[in-house]
Structure formats: C-alpha cells, structure tokens
N, C-alpha and C positions, 0 to 999 in steps of 0.2 A: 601449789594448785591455784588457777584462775578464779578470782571473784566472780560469779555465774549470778546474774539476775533470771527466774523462773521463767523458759521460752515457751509459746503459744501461737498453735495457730490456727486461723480462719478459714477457712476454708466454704466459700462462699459466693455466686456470681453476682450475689446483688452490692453492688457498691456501699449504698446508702447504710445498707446493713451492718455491711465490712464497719464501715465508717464510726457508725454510732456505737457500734458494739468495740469498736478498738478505742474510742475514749471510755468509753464505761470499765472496760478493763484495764485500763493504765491508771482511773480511778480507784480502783478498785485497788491492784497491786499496782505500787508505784515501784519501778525499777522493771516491769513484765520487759520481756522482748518477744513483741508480736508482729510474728509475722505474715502476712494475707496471700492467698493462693483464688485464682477463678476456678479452679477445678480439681481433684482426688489428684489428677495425673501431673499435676505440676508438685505437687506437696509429695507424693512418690520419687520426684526424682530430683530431689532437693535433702535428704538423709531426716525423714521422718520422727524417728526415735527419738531423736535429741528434743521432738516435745513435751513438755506435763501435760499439757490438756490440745484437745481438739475441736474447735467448736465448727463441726460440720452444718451445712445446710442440707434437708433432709433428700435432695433431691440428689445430690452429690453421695451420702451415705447409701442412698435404695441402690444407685448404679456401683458401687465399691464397697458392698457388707461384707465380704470376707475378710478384704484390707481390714478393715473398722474391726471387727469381731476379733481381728486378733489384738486389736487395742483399744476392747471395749470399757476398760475402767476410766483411760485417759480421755474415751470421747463424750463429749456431749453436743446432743442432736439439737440443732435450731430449728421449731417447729413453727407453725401458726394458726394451730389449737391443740385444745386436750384430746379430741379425737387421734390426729395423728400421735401425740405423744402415748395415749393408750395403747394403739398399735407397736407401739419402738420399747416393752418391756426390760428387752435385754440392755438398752444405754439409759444414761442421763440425760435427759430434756431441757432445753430452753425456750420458752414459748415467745417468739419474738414479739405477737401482735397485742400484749397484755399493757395496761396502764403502766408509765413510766415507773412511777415507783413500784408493783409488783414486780419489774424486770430489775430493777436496783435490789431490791428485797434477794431475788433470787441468786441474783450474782453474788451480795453478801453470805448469802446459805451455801453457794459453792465454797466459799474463801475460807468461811468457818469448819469444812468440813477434811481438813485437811493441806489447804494449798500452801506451797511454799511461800515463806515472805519475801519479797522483795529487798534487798540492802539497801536501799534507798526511801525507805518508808520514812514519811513528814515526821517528826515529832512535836507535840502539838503543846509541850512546855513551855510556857509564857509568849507565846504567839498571840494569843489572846486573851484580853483583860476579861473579867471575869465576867462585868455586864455582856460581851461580844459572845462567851459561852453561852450562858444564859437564851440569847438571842439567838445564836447555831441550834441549839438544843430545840426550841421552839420553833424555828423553820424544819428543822428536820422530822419532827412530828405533824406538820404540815398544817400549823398557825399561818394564817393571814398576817399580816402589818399592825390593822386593826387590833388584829384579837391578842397579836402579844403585846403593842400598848398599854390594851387593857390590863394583862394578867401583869405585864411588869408593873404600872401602873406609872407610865413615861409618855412621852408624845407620839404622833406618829412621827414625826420629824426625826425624832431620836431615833425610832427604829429606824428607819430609814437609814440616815447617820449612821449607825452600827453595823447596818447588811452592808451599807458602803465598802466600811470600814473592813467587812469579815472579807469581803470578795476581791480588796485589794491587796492583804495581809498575806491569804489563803491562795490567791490566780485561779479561783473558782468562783464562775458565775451562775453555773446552773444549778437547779434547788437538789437536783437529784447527785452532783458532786459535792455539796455539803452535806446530802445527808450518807452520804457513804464517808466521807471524811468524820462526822461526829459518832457517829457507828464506830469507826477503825479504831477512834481518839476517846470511846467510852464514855462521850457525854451522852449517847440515849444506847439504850440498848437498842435489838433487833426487831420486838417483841412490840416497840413503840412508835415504830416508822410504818 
C-alpha cells in the first residue's frame, strides 16, 4: 500500500483566499496534498472522493448543495460572517473574515477533531533549546518582545536573538505558524492562544 499524505481541497475563486488558506493548512497538517479548484465544476471532474475535507467558498456550495450534501461531513463552508454561517446549519464553517488567530484557532479545532495526520509532521525534539521554547510558548500566547523580556527577565536583544533564532531553526516567519507549530508540539495548549 502507498504512503498517502491526507488530500484537501479548495475550492474557491478568490486567489488570495485560496492562498492564505493553503499555507495555513500545510501549517497546520504538514505533509496535506492540497489541491485548489476556481469552481464545483472543475473539482467534479477531477475524482472528488479521494478528498478528506472540502473547504468550499459559500458561493460555489449555494450553486452545488446537493453535490455538497452528499459530502456534507467532509465539507466545510468558507464564510464572512456568523450570519451566513447561521444560515449553513447543516456544514461545518469557516469564517474567513475573523482576526488571524481566531482563524488559526479554528483551523487547530478542525485538526483536533479528527483529521488525519500527516507522515510528515516536524518533530519538535531538540530542535529547540529550552530558552527558544520558552520564547515560542510566549509568542504563541501573543506576548510582545517587551513583555516576554520582562517575564523571562532577559533583554530585548535576547528575545529578539531567540525569535531569530526560532524562525531560522523552524522556516516559520509568521506569528500565527508558530503558534500553530507550539500547539501541534504541546508547548501551549489550545485554551491559551
């Protein structure tokens, strides 16, 4: 049998979206194979099934809910509000237009709730010295420079040094793929981001 990393796909016309949401899920599951469609009808005639999940844009699901409906577990609807999402009882929501990390938050509540792991996931054993956890753990709760100086009781320099340190170690520059990385890796829970 083939090593299968967990496939996924987009299904979405806005680019930007496609974009941002296919690094946040390759963060998220590393090893995913995502693949992007502008439309229902391209993702139709491409062998469907073989996805775990669907992240439709809503306007693409209004025009193909029966498709959807019959793989309503697998799909969730990309919205941009709670009204729409009230409306869409029967899927799973993503509210695309929420503060970064509510949308990192969310995506970690999909991951938790089920999704296959990727064969490819980091492991995060001795990667990082203990002070650089320490320092992931407090960016990921969404400390300033400042305020984790203080609480480690270090320089700013130092932090600094250290986020360096974490971002060149890691190949993760944005705050919201470390804090999905110290999530994955159990230095904060979910409960703290």
């Amino acid at each position: 049998m083939k090593d299968q990393s967990p496939q996924m796909a987009i299904v979405c016309p806005n680019s930007l979206v496609v974009m941002g949401l296919r690094q946040l899920l390759t963060t998220v599951i590393p090893g995913a194979d995502i693949v992007a469609y502008d439309n229902a009808g391209e993702l139709k005639a491409d062998n469907p099934d073989r996805f775990f999940h669907f992240f439709v844009d809503i306007g693409e699901l209004l025009a193909n809910r029966p498709f959807f409906l019959e793989r309503q577990r697998r799909t969730i609807v990309l919205v941009n509000s709670s009204e729409q999402q009230a409306s869409l009882a029967d899927f799973h929501c993503l509210c695309v237009t929420v503060p970064e990390k509510q949308l990192v938050r969310s995506l970690l509540m999909i991951r938790q709730k089920g999704h296959p792991q990727g064969k490819n996931t980091p492991k995060a054993k001795n990667v990082l010295t203990p002070r650089e956890v320490e320092v992931l753990s407090l960016v990921a709760r969404g400390f300033i420079n400042k305020e984790i100086a203080d609480r480690l009781n270090i320089s700013l320099t130092t932090v600094i040094t250290h986020r360096k340190n974490i971002t060149v170690k890691l190949g993760m520059r944005s705050v919201s793929s470390l804090t999905i990385y110290a999530v994955m890796n159990g230095y904060v829970s979910l409960d703290q981001v």
